[in-house]
C-alpha positions as CSV (number, residue, x, y, z in Angstrom):
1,X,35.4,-68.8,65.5
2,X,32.1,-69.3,63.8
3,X,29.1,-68.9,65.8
4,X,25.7,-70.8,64.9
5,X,23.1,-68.0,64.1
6,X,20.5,-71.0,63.4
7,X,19.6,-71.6,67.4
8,X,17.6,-69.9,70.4
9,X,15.5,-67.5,70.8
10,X,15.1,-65.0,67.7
11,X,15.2,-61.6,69.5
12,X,18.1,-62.2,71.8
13,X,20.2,-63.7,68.4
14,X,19.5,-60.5,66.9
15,X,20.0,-58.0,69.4
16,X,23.4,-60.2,70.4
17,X,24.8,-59.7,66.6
18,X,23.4,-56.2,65.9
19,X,24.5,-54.7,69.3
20,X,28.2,-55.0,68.4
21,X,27.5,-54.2,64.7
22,X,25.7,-50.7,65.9
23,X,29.0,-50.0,68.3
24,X,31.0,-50.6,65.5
25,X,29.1,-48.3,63.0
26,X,29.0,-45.5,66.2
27,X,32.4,-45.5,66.5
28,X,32.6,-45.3,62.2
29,X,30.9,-42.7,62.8
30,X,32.6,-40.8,65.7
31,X,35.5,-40.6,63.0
32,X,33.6,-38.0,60.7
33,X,31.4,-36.4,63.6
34,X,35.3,-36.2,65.7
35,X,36.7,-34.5,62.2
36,X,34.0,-31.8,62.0
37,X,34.2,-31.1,65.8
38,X,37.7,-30.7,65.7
39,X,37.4,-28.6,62.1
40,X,34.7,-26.4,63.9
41,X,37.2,-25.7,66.7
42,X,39.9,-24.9,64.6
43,X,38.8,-23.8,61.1
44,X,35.5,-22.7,60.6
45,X,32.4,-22.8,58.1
46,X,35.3,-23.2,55.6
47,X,37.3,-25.9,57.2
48,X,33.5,-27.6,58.0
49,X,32.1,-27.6,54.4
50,X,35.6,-28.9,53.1
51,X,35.3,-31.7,54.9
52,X,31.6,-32.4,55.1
53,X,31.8,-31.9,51.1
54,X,34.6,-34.2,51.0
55,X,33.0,-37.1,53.6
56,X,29.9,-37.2,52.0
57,X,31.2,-38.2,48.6
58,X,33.6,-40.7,50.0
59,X,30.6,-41.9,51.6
60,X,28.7,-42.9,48.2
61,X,32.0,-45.0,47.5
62,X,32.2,-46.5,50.9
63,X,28.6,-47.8,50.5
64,X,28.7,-49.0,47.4
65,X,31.6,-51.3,48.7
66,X,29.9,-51.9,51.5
67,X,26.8,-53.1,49.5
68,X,28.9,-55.5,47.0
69,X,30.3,-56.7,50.5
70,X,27.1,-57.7,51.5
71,X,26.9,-60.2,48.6
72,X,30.2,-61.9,50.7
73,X,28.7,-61.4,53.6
74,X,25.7,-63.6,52.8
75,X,27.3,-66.4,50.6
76,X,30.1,-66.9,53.5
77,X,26.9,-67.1,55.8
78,X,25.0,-69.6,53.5
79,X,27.5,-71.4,53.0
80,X,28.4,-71.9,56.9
81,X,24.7,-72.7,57.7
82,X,25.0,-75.6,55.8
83,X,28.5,-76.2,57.2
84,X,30.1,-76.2,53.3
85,X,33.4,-74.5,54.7
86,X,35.0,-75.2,50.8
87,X,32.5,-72.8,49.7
88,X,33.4,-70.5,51.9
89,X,36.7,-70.2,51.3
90,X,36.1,-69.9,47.8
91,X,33.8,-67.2,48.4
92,X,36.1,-65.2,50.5
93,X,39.0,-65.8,47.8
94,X,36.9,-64.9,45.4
95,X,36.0,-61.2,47.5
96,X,39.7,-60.5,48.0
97,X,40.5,-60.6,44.5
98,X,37.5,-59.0,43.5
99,X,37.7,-56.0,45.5
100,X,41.2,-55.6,45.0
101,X,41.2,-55.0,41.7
102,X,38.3,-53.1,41.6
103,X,39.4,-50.5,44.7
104,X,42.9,-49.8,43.1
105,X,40.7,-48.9,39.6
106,X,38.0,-46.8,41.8
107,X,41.4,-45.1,43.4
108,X,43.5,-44.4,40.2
109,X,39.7,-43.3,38.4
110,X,38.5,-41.1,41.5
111,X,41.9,-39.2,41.7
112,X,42.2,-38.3,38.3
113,X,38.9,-36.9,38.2
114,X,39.1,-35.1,41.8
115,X,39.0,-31.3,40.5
116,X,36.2,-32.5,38.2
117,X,34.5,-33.6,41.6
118,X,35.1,-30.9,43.1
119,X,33.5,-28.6,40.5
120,X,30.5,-30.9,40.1
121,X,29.5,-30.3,43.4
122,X,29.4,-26.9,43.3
123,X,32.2,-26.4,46.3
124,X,32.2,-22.4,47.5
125,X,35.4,-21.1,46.5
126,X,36.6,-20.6,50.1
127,X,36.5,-24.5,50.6
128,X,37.8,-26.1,47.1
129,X,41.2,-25.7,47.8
130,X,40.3,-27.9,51.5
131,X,37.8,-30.4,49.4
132,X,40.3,-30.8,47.1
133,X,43.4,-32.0,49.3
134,X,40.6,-33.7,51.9
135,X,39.4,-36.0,48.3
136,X,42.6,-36.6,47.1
137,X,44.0,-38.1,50.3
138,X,41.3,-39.9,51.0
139,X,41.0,-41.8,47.6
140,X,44.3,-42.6,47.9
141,X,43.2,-44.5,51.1
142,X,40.2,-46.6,49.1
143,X,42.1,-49.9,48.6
144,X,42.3,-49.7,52.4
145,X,38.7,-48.7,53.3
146,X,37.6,-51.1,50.7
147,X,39.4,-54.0,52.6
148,X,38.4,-53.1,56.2
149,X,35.1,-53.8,54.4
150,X,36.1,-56.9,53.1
151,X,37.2,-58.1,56.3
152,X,34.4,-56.9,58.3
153,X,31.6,-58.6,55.6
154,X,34.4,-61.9,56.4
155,X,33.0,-61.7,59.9
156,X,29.3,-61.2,59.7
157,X,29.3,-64.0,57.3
158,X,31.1,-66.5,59.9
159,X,28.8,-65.1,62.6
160,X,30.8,-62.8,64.4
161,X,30.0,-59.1,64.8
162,X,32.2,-58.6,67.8
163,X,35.5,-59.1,66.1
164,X,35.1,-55.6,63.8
165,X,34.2,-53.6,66.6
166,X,37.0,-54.6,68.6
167,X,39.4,-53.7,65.2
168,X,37.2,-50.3,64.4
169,X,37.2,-49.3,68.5
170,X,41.0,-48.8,68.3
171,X,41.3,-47.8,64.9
172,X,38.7,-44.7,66.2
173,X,41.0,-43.9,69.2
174,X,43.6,-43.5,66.6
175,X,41.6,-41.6,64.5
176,X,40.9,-38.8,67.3
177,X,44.3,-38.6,68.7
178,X,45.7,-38.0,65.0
179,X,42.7,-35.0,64.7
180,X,43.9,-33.4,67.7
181,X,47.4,-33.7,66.4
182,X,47.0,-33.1,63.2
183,X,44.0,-30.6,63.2
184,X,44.5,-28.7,66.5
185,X,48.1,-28.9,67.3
186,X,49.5,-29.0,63.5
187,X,47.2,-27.2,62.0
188,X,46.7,-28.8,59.5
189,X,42.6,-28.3,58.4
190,X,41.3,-30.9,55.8
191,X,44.3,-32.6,55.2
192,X,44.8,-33.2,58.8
193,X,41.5,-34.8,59.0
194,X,41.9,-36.8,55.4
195,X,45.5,-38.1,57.0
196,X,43.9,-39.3,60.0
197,X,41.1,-40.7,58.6
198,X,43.5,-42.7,55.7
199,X,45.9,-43.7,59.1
200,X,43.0,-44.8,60.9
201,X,41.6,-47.2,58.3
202,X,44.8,-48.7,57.4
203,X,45.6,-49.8,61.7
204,X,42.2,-51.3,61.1
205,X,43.0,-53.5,58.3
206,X,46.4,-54.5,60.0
207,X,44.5,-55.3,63.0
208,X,42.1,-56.9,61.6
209,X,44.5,-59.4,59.7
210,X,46.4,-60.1,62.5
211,X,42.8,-60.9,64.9
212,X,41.6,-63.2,61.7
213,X,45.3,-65.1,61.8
214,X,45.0,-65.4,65.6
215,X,41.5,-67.3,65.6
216,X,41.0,-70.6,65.2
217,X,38.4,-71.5,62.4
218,X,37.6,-73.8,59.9
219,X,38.6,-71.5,56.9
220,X,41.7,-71.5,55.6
221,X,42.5,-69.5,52.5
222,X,44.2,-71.4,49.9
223,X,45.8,-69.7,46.2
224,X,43.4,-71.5,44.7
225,X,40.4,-69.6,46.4
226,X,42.2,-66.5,45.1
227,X,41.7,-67.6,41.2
228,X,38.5,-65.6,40.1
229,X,36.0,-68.4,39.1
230,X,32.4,-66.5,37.2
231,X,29.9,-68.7,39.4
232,X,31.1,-67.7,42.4
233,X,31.8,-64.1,41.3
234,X,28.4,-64.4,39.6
235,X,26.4,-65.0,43.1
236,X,28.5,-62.4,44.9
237,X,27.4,-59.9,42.6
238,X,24.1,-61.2,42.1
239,X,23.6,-60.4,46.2
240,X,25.7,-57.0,46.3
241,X,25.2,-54.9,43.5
242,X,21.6,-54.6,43.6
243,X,22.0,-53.3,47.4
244,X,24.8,-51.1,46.3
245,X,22.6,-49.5,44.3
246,X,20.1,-49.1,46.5
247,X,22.5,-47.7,49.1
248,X,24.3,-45.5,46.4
249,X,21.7,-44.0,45.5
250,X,20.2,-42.2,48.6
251,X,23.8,-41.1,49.1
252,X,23.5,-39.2,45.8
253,X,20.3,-38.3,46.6
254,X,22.1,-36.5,49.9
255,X,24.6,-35.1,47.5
256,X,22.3,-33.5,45.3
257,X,21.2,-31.5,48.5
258,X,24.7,-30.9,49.4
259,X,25.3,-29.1,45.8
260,X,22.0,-26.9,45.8
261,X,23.2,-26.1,49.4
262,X,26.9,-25.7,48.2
263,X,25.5,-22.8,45.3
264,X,23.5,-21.2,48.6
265,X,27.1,-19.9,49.9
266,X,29.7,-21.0,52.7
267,X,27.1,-20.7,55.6
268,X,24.3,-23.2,54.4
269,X,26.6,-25.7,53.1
270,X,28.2,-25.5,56.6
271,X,24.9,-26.4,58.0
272,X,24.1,-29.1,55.4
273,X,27.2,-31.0,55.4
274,X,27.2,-31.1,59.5
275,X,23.4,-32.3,59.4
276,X,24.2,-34.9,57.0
277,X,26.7,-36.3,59.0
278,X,24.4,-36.5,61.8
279,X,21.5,-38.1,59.6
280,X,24.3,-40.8,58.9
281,X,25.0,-41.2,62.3
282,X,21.4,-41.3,62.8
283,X,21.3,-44.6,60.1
284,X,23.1,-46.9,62.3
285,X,19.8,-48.8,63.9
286,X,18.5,-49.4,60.5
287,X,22.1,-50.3,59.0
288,X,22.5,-52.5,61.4
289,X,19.6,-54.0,61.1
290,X,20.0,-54.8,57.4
291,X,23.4,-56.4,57.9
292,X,21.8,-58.5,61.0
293,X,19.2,-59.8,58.5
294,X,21.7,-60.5,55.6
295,X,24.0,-62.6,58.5
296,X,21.2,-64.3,59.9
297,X,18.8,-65.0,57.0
298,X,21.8,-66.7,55.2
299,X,22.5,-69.2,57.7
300,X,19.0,-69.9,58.5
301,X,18.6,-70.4,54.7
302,X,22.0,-72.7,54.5
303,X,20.7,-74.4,57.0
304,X,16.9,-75.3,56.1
305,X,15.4,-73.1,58.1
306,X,13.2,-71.1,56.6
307,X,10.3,-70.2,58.7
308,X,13.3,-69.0,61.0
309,X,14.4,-66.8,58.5
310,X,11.6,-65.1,58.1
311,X,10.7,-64.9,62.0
312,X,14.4,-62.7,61.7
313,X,13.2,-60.3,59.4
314,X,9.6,-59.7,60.8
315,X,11.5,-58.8,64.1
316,X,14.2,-56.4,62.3
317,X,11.5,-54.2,60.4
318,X,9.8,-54.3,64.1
319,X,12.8,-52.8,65.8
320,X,13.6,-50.3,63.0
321,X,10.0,-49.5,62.6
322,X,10.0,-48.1,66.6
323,X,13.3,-46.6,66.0
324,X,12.4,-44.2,63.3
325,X,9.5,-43.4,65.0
326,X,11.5,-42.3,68.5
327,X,14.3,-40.5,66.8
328,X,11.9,-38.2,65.1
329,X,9.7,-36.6,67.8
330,X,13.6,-37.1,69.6
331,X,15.2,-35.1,67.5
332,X,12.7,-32.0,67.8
333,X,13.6,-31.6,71.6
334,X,17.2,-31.9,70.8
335,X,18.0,-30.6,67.9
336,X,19.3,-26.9,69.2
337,X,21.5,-28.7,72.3
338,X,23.0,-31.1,69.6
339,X,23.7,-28.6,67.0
340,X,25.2,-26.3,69.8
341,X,27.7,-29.2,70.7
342,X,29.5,-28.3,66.9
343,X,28.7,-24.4,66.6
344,X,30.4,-22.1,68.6
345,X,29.1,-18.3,69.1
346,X,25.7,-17.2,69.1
347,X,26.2,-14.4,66.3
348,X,27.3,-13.6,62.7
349,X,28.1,-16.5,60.3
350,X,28.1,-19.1,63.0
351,X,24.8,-18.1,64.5
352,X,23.6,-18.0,61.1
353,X,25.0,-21.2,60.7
354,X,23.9,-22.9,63.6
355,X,19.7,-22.0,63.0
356,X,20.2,-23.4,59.6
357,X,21.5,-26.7,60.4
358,X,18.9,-26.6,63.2
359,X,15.9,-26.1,60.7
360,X,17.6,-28.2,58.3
361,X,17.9,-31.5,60.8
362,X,14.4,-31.3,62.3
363,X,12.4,-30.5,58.6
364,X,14.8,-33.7,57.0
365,X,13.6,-36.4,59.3
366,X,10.2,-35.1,59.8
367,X,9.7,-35.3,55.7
368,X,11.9,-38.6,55.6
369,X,10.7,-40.7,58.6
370,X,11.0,-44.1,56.6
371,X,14.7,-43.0,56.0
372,X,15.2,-44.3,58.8
């Protein structure tokens, strides 16, 4: 199951292990943009801001885990470049325990502190009821998000990207078909989209044990792994906080915008929290690029190549360079057609709402270019 990173050309290995990662972050994606369509259908500006007030602070804790994943992500990589499987497995035992423990914490914390939350973010009244249920829900579903993450950084590290889009692929069909059932059949709003969200992620982690179990590999888990040692805790951390941090805190840089646009009224944080979403979708190049450096740099490292290494990262910041260039002048041609896709009606509150997040989408990537 592990696939040798360290060989052929540079380009081609990157654009083979980023192309599945990028199809598995669109189809991560598709779940929120999928929720908000479906919300904007069925519920309006209310039903929107709930759950784009609701997503976007999930999404600081799902980065964060994704970031300490990253320290995983790269031992398990090192590790396998220099074809130390024991490490590896210690690593990975190591990660399970770790992130265990701390996603039932973050879960038990988060929901006794949800109406705090949703004050602190300055929710319109007409949506805290929605955030509300939408947060609570969802936090109850960390553990799982945090191990579908686990799982995924599990992967990259052994070289394969292809595995977690298969898993996330299904787990986003299931996603849709529970929005249209719960959101447009049901009626259900926020909770409807939190509930199929929280389903969705936990097919994934079942699926993704069950693909892990099926492949043949040279890791195999032992209790042992599983006892928390410091050293190897000590250089996962080392590796993952310091880009959970990073990550962490441009999402609460987003939220901060999200709050002033919250205090604006129902309309403008409407428009905010759609265009976020869409600004996050718009990340997946980049992302993916960072996590195709992280797999590929370890390996090249584990296994003494250096100058390798480097060639990898000089080609990554090339691709994402061109990228955030072409999605900016892109997204000033296509801005009122994409916008128009989630905002129905030309007049009144949704007309209002739909220039706004128009404006809003342009003048954010235009002033932020090296976001992406």
């Amino acid at each position: 199951m592990e696939h040798d990173l360290t060989r052929g050309n540079v380009f081609k290995t990157i654009a083979v292990f980023a192309l599945p990662y990028i199809l598995s972050y669109f189809l991560q994606m598709l779940y929120g943009m999928a929720d908000l369509y479906m919300m904007g259908q069925f519920s309006g500006a209310a039903g929107i801001t709930a759950v784009g007030n609701g997503a976007q602070t999930l999404y600081i804790v799902t980065v964060t885990l994704v970031g300490l994943a990253m320290g995983t992500t790269v031992i398990v990589g090192h590790a396998v470049g220099s074809r130390r499987f024991d490490r590896a497995e210690t690593a990975i035992g190591n990660t399970i325990t770790l992130f265990l423990d701390v996603s039932v914490v973050l879960a038990a914390v988060l929901l006794a502190l949800c109406p705090q939350i949703v004050a602190l973010i300055g929710t319109p009244p007409e949506a805290i009821e929605g955030t509300d249920a939408y947060l609570r829900i969802c936090f109850v579903g960390i553990p799982f998000i945090a191990a579908y993450n686990i799982l995924s950084a599990i992967f990259r590290g052994l070289g394969d990207s292809r595995s977690p889009m298969y898993v996330i692929g299904v787990a986003c069909i299931i996603n849709i078909a529970l929005d249209f059932l719960f959101i447009g059949h049901m009626g259900l709003g926020p909770v409807g989209a939190a509930l199929g969200t929280v389903i969705a992620q936990t097919a994934s982690v079942a699926l993704a044990l069950v693909w892990l179990k099926s492949r043949r590999t040279h890791i195999h888990i032992k209790r042992s792994d599983l006892r928390p040692q410091p050293e190897v805790l000590g250089s996962i951390l080392k590796i993952g906080v310091p880009v959970a941090v990073q990550d962490g805190c441009i999402q609460v840089a987003f939220m901060f915008i999200t709050v002033i646009a919250n205090h604006r009224g129902l309309v403008d944080a409407a428009a905010v929290g759609l265009v976020e979403k869409m600004i996050s979708f718009l990340f997946i190049v980049p992302s993916s690029m960072g996590a195709t450096v992280s797999a590929l740099t370890a390996q090249n490292a584990g296994a003494g190549k250096g100058g390798r290494a480097r060639q990898v990262l000089r080609c990554a910041m090339t691709v994402s360079v061109v990228y955030g260039c072409l999605i900016t002048v892109l997204t000033w041609l296509v801005a009122p057609a994409f916008i128009g896709f989630f905002c129905q009606g030309p007049r009144g509150g949704r007309g209002r709402y739909r220039l706004y997040a128009q404006l809003y989408f342009r003048r954010n990537l235009c002033r932020h270019p090296h976001l992406l």
